[in-house]
C-alpha positions in Angstrom: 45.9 -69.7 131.9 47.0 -66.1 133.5 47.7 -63.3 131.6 49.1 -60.1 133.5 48.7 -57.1 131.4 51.4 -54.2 132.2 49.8 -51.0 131.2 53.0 -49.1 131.8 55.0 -51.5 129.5 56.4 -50.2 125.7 55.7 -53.8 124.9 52.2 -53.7 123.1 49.3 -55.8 124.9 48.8 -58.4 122.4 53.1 -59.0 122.1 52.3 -58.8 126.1 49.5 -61.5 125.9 51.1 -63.6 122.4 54.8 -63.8 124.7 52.9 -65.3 127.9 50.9 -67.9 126.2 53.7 -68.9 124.3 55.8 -69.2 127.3 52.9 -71.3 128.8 53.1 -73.8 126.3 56.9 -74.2 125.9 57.1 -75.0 129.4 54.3 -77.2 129.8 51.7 -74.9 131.5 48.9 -75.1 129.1 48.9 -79.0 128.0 48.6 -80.4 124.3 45.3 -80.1 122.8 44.1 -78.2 125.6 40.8 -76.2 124.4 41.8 -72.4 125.2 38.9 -69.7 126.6 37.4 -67.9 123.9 38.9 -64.8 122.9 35.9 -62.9 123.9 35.7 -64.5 127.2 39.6 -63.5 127.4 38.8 -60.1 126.3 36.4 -59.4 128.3 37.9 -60.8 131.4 40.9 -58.8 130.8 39.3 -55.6 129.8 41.1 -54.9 126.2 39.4 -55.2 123.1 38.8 -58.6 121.2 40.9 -57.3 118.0 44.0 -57.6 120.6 43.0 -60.5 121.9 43.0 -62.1 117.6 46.1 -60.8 116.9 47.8 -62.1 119.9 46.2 -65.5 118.9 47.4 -64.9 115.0 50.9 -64.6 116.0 50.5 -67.7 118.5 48.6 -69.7 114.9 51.6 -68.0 112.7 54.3 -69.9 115.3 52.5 -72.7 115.5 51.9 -72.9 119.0 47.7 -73.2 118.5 45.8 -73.6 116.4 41.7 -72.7 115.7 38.7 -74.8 114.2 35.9 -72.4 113.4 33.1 -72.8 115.8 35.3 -75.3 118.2 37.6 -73.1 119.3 41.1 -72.6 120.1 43.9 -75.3 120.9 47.1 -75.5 122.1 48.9 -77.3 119.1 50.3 -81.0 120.1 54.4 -81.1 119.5 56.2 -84.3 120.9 57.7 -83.3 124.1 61.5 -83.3 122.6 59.9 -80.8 119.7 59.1 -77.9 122.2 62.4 -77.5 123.1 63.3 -77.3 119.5 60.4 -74.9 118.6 61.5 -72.7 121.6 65.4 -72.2 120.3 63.6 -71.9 117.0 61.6 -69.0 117.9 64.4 -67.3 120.1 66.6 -67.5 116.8 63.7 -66.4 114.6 63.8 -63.5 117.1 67.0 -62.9 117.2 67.5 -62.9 113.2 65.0 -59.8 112.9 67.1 -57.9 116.2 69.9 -58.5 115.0 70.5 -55.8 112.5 69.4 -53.4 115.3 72.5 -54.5 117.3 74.9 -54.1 114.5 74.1 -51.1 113.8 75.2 -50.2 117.2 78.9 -51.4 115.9 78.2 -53.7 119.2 80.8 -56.7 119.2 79.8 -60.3 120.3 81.3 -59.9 123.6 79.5 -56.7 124.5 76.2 -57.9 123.2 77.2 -61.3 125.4 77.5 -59.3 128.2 74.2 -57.2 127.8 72.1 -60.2 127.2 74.5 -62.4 130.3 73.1 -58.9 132.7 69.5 -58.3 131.5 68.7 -62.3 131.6 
């Protein structure tokens, strides 16, 4: 599993850490069932604070993408292989629904906000 914490970014450490992990399991990187390190191991390989390191992992539990037995540990939740591309359109709409308000606000039409998202991607 890598995690690369930018300490420059506006995007906070455990959305930093919660957005790689779950882009590690939608592609395949981290494997069904797969038993993740501990979160204090994580923490203190990483240097940040274990409290980060939870609520990174409460967000991955609340998208159910792992999931934790007490005094196991941490594992990547099993979804058939056809499901993950579901859960990841899923979780880009999700996304997308609580942004969007933002944009209209911004009187942006589709085609502009097309075009922003066709340049930044």
């Amino acid at each position: 599993m890598d995690i690369v914490i930018a300490d420059r970014s506006n995007v906070p450490i455990y959305a930093q850490i919660h957005l790689q992990i779950a882009s590690q399991i939608l592609d395949g990187r981290l494997s069904p069932e797969q038993l993740l390190p501990s979160i204090r191991a994580i923490a203190r390989e990483l240097g940040i604070s274990v409290i980060t390191i939870k609520k990174a992992w409460e967000l991955l539990e609340a998208d159910d993408l792992i999931y934790t037995r007490p005094g196991k540990g941490s594992f990547v939740t099993a979804h058939p292989t056809d499901s993950l591309s579901v859960k990841r359109t899923s979780l880009a709409v999700e996304r997308f629904r609580q942004e969007a308000p933002y944009y209209r606000s911004l009187a942006l039409t589709t085609d502009e906000l097309l075009a922003i998202v066709r340049q930044e991607y």
